[in-house]
N, C-alpha and C positions, 0 to 999 in steps of 0.2 A: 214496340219495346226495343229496346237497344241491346245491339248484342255486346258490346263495351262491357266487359265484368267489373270493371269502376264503376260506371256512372252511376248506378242506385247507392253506390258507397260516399260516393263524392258529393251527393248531395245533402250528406251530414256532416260535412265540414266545413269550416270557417273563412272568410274569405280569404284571412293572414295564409293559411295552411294554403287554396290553392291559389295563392301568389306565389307560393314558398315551391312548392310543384313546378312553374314556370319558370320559377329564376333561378333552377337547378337541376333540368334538363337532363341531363349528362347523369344523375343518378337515378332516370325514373325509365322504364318499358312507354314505349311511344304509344302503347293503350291508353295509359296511366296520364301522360301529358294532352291526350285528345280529350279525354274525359273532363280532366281539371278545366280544358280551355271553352268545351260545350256548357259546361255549368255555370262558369264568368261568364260568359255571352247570355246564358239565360237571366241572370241575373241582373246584369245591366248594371253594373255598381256607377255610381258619381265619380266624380274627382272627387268628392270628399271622402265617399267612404273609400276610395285605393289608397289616400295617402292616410286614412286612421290605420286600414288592415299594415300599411306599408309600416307604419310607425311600431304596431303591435308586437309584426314578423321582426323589426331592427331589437326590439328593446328583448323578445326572445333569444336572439343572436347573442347582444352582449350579456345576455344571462347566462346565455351555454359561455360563453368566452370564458368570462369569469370565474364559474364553474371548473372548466377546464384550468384553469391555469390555477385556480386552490389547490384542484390535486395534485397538478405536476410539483408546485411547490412542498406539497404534505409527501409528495414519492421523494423529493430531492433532499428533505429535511431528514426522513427517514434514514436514506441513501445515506447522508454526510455522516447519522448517529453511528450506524452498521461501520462504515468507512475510518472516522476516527476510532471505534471500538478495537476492530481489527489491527490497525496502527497499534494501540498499546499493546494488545495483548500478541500480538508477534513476536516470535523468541528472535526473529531475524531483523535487527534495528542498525539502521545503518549511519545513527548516530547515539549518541549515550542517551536514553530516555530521560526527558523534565522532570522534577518534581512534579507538576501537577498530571502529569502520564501516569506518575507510580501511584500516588493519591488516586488517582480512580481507576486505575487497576484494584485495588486494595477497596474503595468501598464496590467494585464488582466482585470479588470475590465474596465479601461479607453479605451480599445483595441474592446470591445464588445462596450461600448459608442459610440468610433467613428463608428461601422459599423451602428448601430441604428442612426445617426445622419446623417450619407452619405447618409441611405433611406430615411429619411425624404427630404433631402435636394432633391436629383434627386425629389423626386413627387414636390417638390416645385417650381421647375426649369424648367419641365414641365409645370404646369399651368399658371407662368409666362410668358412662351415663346409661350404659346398656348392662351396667353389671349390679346388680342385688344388693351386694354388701359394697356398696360407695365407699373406697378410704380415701383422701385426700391428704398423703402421708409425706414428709418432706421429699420423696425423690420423686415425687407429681409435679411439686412447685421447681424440685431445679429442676423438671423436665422443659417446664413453660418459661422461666427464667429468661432463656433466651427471645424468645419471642418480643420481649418490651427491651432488652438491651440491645441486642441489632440492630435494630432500626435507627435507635439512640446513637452508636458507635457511628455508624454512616451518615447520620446527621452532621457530628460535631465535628466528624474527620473531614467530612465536606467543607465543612464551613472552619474551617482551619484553627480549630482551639484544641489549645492541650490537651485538656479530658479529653478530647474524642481520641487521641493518638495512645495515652494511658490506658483507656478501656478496648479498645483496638488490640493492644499489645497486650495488657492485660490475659484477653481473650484469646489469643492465639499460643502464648504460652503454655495457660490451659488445656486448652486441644493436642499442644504437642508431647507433654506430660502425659496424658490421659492416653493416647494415642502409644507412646512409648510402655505406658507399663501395661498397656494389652496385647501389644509384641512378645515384651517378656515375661509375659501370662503365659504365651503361649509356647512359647522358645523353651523356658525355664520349668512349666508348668506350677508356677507361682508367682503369687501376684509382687511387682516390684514395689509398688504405692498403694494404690487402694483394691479392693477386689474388685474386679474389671465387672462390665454389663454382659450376664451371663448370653444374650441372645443376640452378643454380636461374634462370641467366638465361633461361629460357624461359618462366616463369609469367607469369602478366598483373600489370600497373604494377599491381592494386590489393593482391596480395599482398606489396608491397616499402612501399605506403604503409603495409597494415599492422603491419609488418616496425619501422616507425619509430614509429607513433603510440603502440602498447601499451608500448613499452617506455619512450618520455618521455611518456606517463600516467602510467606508474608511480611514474617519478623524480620528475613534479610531486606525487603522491599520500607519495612517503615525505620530499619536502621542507617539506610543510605543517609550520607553526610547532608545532601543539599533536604532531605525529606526531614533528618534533625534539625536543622536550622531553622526552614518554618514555624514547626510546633515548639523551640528552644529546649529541647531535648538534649541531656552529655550520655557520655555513661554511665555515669555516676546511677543515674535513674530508671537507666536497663537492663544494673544488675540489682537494686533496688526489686524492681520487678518482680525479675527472675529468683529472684530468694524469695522474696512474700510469698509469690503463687507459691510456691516448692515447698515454703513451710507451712502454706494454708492447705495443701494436699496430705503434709505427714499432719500436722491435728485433726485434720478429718478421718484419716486411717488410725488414729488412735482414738477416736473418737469413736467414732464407729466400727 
């Protein structure tokens, strides 16, 4: 019996594999190469079968190559996504940002929105389906509202059509409205527009200032001249907007 701790191992390998031991020396314990080289010799292989295993061990090679080099390209594509992301969202630009920099700055922002809106909604959906008396009462639906307009808004802004820039703004005005008169909920202790969502006034002042900044970023972000010009947007249509939303918030506060 052999005292080689390979060799009862190597005799359930293939001849590819110990060719592959042979022609790569430099990575194996010189037990490991005596063994591989004792078992070829017992074997006696042909020319023909060294140049099938030789063939086997080549076409395994270019299967690892290829392999290899998908992933470096899937790290590098990654790499590039992360690398251009960073690029926009830097407040430090050392030249004036593109229109299409602002553009997907803006559907990254809307993009973080809907995941923070998708978890609200599951817990919501939750305690409705866990709760007895099921109401499905309008402030259910404009709770879920967003969930099918997001996605909408970053489609069409992507794809450079007007609605998408309208409902985009639309929604950010919204937010900054909504946002403002929870401030002076709390500032005033009354409500400025509608009665504010009672179980947000507990969080800290700096969730309400964020509450305001993101969403008139944004509005400054899709007001830039070169970002109107794309979607053919004036003013005219900004203050349009901004009055619609404003007076679609006072019928609701008198409405409700």
């Amino acid at each position: 019996m052999s005292n080689n701790p390979f060799s009862d191992r190597y005799t359930k390998h293939s001849n590819a594999e110990l060719l592959k031991i042979l022609s790569r020396k430099t990575e194996y314990q010189l037990l490991a190469i005596e063994a591989a080289q004792e078992e070829l010799d017992k074997r006696q292989l042909t020319e023909v079968q060294v140049r099938e295993a030789n063939a086997i061990l080549a076409e395994k090679e270019q299967l690892k190559t290829l392999k290899e080099q998908a992933n470096q390209a899937a790290k590098n594509k990654i790499s590039s996504v992360f690398s251009k992301t960073f690029e926009i969202i830097n407040p430090i630009q050392n030249s004036s940002p593109t229109a299409g920099k602002l553009i997907v700055l803006t559907c990254l922002v809307l993009s973080l929105a809907f995941i923070h809106e998708m978890t609200d909604a599951v817990s919501l959906l939750k305690f409705l389906l866990s709760s007895p008396d099921l109401n499905w009462d309008s402030s259910v639906v404009f709770a879920l509202v967003p969930l099918i307009l997001i996605p909408l808004e970053v489609f069409l802004l992507w794809r450079r059509k007007r609605v998408g820039w309208i409902l985009c703004y639309i929604h950010f005005t919204f937010a900054l409205f909504i946002a403002i008169n929870t401030i002076g909920f709390l500032l005033l202790k009354a409500p400025l527009l509608l009665p504010p969502n009672r179980s947000l006034l507990t969080l800290p002042m700096v969730y309400y200032v964020e509450q305001i900044t993101i969403p008139f970023g944004c509005m400054l972000v899709l007001s830039r001249k070169i970002v109107l010009d794309i979607y053919k947007i004036n003013w005219k249509h900004i203050s349009i907007i901004i009055c619609g939303v404003g007076a679609l918030i006072a019928f609701l506060d008198f409405k409700f």
